[in-house]
N, C-alpha and C positions, 0 to 999 in steps of 0.2 A: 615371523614378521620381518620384511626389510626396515621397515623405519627403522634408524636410530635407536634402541633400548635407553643409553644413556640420557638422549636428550630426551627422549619421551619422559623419561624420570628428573629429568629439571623442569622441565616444560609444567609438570603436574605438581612437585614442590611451588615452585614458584607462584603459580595461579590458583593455589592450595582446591585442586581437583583431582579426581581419582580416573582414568581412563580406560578401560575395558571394550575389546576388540570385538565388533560385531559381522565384520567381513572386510576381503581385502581385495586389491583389482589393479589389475597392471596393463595398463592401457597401450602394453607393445614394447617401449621403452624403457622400461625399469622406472620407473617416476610413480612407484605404487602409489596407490589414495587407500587410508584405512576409513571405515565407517565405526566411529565408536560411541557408546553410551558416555558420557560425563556425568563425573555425580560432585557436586562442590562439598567437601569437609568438612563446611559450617552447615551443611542441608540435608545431614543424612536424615531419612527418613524421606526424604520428597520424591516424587516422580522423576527419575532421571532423565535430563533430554541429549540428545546427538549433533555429536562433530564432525565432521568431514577433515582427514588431515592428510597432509601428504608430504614431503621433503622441502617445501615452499614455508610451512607453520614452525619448520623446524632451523630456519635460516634467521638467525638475530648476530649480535653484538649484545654486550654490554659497557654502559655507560653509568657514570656517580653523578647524580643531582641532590646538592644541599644532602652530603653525607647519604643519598640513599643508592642503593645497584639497582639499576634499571634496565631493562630487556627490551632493545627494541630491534623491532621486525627488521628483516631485511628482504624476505623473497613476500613475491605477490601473490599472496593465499587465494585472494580472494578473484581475483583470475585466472588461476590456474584452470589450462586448458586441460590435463588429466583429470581434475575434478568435474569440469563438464559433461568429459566422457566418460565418467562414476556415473555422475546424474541420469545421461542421456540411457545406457544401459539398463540402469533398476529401474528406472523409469518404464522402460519395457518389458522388464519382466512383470512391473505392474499390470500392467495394460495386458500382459497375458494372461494373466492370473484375475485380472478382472471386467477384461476390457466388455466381455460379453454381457455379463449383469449391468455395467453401465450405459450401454445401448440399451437394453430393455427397458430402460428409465427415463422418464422424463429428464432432460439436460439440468433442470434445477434439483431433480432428485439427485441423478449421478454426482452435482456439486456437492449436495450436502453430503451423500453418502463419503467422499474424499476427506472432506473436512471434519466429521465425526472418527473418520478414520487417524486422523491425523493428531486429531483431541485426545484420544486412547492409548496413544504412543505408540501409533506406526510412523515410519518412517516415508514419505511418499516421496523422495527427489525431489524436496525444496530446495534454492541454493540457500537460502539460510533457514538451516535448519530449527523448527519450532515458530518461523513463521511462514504461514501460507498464501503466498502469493494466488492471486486472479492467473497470473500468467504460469504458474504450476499446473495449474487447473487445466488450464486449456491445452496445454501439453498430452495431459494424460487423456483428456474427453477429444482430441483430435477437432476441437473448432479450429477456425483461421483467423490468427490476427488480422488485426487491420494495419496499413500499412499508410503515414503520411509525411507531406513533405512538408518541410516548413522550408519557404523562401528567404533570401537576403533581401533587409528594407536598407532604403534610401539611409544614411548616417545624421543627413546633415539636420535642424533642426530639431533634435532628439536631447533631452538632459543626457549629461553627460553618465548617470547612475542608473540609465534604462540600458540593458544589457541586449543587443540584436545577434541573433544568427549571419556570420561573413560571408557563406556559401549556403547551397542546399542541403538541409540535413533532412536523413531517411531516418523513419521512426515506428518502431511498432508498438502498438497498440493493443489491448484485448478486445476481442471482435463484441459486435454490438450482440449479439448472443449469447455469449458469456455474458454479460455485464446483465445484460435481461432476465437470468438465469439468477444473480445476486440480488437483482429487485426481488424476484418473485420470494425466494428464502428471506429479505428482510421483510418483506408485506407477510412473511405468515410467522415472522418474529424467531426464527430461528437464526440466521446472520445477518451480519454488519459489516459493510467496509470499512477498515479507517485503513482512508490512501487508497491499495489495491490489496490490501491485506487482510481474511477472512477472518473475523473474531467474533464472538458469541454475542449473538442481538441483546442489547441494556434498552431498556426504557427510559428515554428521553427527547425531549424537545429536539426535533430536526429539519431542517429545509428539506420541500421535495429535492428530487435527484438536479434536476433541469437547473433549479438555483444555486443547490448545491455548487453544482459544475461550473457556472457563470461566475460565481464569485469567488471559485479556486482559483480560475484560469485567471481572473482579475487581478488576483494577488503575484499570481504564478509570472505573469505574461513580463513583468519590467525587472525579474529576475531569471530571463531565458528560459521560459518553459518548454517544457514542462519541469517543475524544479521540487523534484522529490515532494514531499509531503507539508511545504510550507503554505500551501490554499488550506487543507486541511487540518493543522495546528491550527492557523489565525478561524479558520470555522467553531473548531470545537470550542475555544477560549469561547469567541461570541456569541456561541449557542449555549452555554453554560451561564453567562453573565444577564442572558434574554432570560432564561429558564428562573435563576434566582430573582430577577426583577418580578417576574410575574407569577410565575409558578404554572407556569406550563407544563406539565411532563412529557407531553409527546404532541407530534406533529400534527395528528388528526386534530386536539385541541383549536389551533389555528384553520388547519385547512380544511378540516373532516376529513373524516377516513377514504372518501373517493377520490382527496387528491393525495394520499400516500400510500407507497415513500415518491409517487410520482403525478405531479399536474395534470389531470385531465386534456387530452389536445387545445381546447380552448381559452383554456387559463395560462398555457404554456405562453400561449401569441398574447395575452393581454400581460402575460409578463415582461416579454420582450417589449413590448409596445408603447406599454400604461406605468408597470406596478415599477421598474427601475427609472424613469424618469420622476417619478412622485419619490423618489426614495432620494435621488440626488439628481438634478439634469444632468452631470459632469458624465455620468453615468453611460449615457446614451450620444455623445460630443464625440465626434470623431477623430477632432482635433486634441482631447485629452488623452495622452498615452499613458499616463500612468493613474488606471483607474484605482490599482490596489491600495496610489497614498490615498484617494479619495474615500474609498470606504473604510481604512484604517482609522481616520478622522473623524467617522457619522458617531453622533454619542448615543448611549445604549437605550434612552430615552427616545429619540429620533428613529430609532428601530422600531420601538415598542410602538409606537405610533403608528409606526409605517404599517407593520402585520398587523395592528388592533383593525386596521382603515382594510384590510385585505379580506378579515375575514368578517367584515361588514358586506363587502361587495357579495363575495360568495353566498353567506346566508341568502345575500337577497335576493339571490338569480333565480 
């Protein structure tokens, strides 16, 4: 192995883990990436999960804080363009080795088949490793993202702690096939997104997808969205704090089961139209740009109300 021996052996003292070499790949340059099992020293006996490393993991200093030795990074691991081209290769030999079985399957089977693959402890070209991204996914099943711009707004009247785009910025997406492909795997309760990250369906309280989405972006939008997974923190907290108020365990409770994990076409327009102005008017003000202080604001009771009032409507249609 070109890595470093030495440092691979501080690297592993230090972060008290055991490293174990599962394949190596030199992407032309000498700037090898090893793919290794990690097993933590306090965890023996557990499922070992995988590292990606390469001469970037192995670039520190150290420094003393309040009498301690501290190790800090110095190359861009987590950039690195050789580890891309790790990914992008296994990736394909995936796709040779399976790609035929996941065309013969329905787009939400081929998902789950990945995802059960990846629970097992394969290894499928995630960039981080042991979670799996939406956009992994789509990688290996060959859909197309989606692709969007978000334009530069006006400055001037804007709080000063609403954050805008200066230029146009290009953005991909997982294409609305993929993501309809996650519906379908949460409606038969085997996955769950949290964020764009595929993890094993829990039983609880959740907004359809449509409100979901509206009140991520709400949160998201006066922190430059799309802004990692802070819509869906602030969701789960207030679908947990709904759920102990009332004790709702799941969405059907609310909507019935024909609006989850997704609104009926009709219910989606009277959401837009009816159920978020009844919930706050600020909500629907065009002149409000930061809707996410407003809903950070609604108290938990004022919710309860709101879906108590929703799925009065529904029953009575």
């Amino acid at each position: 192995m070109s890595l470093s021996q030495r440092k691979l052996a501080t690297y592993q003292k230090y972060f008290c883990t055991k490293l174990s070499p599962l394949h190596e790949f030199d992407p032309g340059d000498g700037h090898t990436v090893v793919l290794f099992t990690q097993q933590s020293f306090d965890r023996e006996g557990e499922r070992s999960s995988f590292r990606l490393m390469c001469p970037c993991d192995l670039h520190w200093k150290w420094e003393y804080h309040q009498g301690k030795k501290r190790m800090i990074a110095l190359g861009d691991a987590y950039n690195c363009l050789a580890k891309e081209a790790f990914r992008v290769s296994w990736r394909a030999r995936l796709v040779l080795q399976h790609g035929a079985d996941w065309k013969s399957m329905t787009l939400a089977d081929a998902l789950h088949d990945i995802f059960v693959r990846a629970r097992r402890g394969e290894y499928m070209g995630e960039h981080n490793p042991g979670m799996l991204y939406v956009q992994d996914c789509e990688t290996l099943l060959g859909t197309t993202p989606r692709r969007i711009e978000l334009q530069p707004l006006a400055t001037q009247d804007l709080p000063k702690d609403v954050l805008v785009p200066r230029q146009v910025t290009s953005l991909l997406l997982p294409s609305r096939e993929i993501l309809a492909a996650c519906q379908e795997l949460t409606k038969r309760k085997l996955v769950q997104l949290s964020g764009m990250i595929l993890v094993p369906y829990q039983e609880s309280f959740r907004f359809p997808a449509v409100m979901h989405h509206t009140f991520a972006q709400m949160i998201e939008e006066p922190l430059g969205w799309p802004n990692g997974d802070a819509g869906d923190i602030f969701l789960h907290d207030l679908m947990k704090k709904i759920a102990l108020q009332t004790g709702w365990q799941k969405g059907e409770d609310v909507f019935g089961p024909e609006n989850t994990p997704e609104l009926e076409p009709k219910w989606r327009v009277v959401f837009k139209e009816k159920w978020l102005a009844a919930l706050h008017p600020s909500l629907i003000d065009p002149q409000v740009l930061d809707k996410g202080r407003v809903l950070a604001y609604i108290p938990i009771d004022q919710w309860v109300r709101w879906l108590t009032s929703i799925t009065a409507e529904i029953t009575a249609a």
